[in-house]
C-alpha positions as CSV (number, residue, x, y, z in Angstrom):
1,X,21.7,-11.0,-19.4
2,X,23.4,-9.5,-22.7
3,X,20.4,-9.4,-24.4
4,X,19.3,-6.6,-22.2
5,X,22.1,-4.9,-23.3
6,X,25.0,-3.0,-21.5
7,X,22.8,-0.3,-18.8
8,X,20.0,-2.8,-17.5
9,X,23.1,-6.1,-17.3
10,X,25.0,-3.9,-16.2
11,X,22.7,-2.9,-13.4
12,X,21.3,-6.1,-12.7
13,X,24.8,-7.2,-11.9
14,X,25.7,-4.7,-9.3
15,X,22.3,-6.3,-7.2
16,X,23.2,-7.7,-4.0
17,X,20.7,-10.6,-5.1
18,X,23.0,-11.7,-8.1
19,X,26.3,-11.3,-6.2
20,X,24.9,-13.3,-3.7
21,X,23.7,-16.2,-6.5
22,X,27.2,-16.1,-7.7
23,X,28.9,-16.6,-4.3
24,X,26.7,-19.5,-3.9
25,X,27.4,-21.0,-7.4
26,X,24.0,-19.9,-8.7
27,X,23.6,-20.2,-12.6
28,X,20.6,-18.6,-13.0
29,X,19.2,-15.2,-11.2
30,X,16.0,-13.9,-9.7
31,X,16.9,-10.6,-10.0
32,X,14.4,-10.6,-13.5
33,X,11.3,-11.6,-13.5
34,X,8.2,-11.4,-15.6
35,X,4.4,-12.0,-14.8
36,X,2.4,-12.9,-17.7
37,X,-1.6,-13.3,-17.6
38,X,-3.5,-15.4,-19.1
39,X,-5.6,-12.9,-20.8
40,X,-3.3,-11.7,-24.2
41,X,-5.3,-8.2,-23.7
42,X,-4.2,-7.7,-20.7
43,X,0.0,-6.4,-20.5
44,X,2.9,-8.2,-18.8
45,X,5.3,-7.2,-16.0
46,X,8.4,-7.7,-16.5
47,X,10.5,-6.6,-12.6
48,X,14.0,-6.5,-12.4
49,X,16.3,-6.0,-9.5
50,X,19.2,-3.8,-9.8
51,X,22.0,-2.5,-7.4
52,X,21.3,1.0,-5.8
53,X,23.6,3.6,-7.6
54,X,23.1,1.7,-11.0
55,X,19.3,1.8,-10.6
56,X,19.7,5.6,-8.9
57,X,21.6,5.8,-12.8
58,X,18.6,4.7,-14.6
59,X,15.8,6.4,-13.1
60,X,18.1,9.5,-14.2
61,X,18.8,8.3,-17.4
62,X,15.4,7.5,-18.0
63,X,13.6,10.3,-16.2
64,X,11.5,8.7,-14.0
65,X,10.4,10.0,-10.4
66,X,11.2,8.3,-7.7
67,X,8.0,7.6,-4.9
Protein backbone atom coordinates (compact mmCIF):
# COMPACT_ATOMS: atom_id res chain seq x y z
CA UNK A 1 0.00 0.00 0.00
CA UNK A 2 3.16 2.56 0.23
CA UNK A 3 2.87 3.29 -3.18
CA UNK A 4 -0.20 5.22 -2.49
CA UNK A 5 1.67 7.09 -0.30
CA UNK A 6 1.20 8.15 3.43
CA UNK A 7 -2.86 9.86 3.37
CA UNK A 8 -4.75 7.14 1.14
CA UNK A 9 -2.25 3.88 3.22
CA UNK A 10 -2.82 5.58 5.77
CA UNK A 11 -6.59 5.57 5.35
CA UNK A 12 -6.94 2.35 3.89
CA UNK A 13 -5.47 0.96 7.02
CA UNK A 14 -7.80 2.38 9.53
CA UNK A 15 -10.81 0.30 7.39
CA UNK A 16 -12.56 -2.22 9.43
CA UNK A 17 -12.14 -4.50 6.16
CA UNK A 18 -8.25 -4.55 6.46
CA UNK A 19 -8.15 -4.88 10.25
CA UNK A 20 -10.32 -7.55 9.89
CA UNK A 21 -7.89 -9.34 6.94
CA UNK A 22 -5.13 -8.91 9.36
CA UNK A 23 -6.86 -10.56 12.38
CA UNK A 24 -7.49 -13.33 10.05
CA UNK A 25 -3.89 -13.56 8.77
CA UNK A 26 -4.92 -12.07 5.43
CA UNK A 27 -1.84 -10.93 3.15
CA UNK A 28 -3.54 -9.29 0.65
CA UNK A 29 -6.66 -6.67 1.01
CA UNK A 30 -9.98 -5.85 -0.65
CA UNK A 31 -10.16 -2.73 0.55
CA UNK A 32 -8.68 -1.44 -3.24
CA UNK A 33 -9.95 -2.34 -6.14
CA UNK A 34 -9.96 -1.35 -9.70
CA UNK A 35 -12.43 -2.10 -12.70
CA UNK A 36 -10.84 -1.85 -15.98
CA UNK A 37 -12.90 -2.16 -19.44
CA UNK A 38 -12.08 -3.57 -22.20
CA UNK A 39 -12.49 -0.67 -24.30
CA UNK A 40 -8.89 1.61 -23.74
CA UNK A 41 -11.40 4.74 -24.54
CA UNK A 42 -13.36 4.17 -22.00
CA UNK A 43 -11.64 5.21 -18.10
CA UNK A 44 -10.98 2.87 -15.15
CA UNK A 45 -12.34 2.83 -11.61
CA UNK A 46 -10.16 2.40 -9.26
CA UNK A 47 -12.50 2.15 -5.37
CA UNK A 48 -10.86 2.07 -2.25
CA UNK A 49 -12.19 1.45 1.23
CA UNK A 50 -11.06 3.54 3.97
CA UNK A 51 -11.86 3.89 7.78
CA UNK A 52 -14.55 6.66 8.66
CA UNK A 53 -12.57 9.66 10.25
CA UNK A 54 -9.58 9.09 7.79
CA UNK A 55 -11.95 9.14 4.78
CA UNK A 56 -14.19 12.12 6.64
CA UNK A 57 -10.03 13.53 6.40
CA UNK A 58 -9.85 13.21 2.82
CA UNK A 59 -12.99 14.37 1.43
CA UNK A 60 -11.82 17.62 3.56
CA UNK A 61 -8.52 17.60 2.30
CA UNK A 62 -9.61 17.11 -1.06
CA UNK A 63 -12.71 19.12 -1.16
CA UNK A 64 -15.18 16.93 -2.22
CA UNK A 65 -19.05 16.94 -1.15
CA UNK A 66 -20.34 14.37 0.52
CA UNK A 67 -24.00 12.84 -0.96
Amino acid sequence: MSCLGETLSSAIQTSQQWKWERSIGGLTTDCLNAMAPKNRSQDISVNLLVGFEKGTQLIEELQLVPR
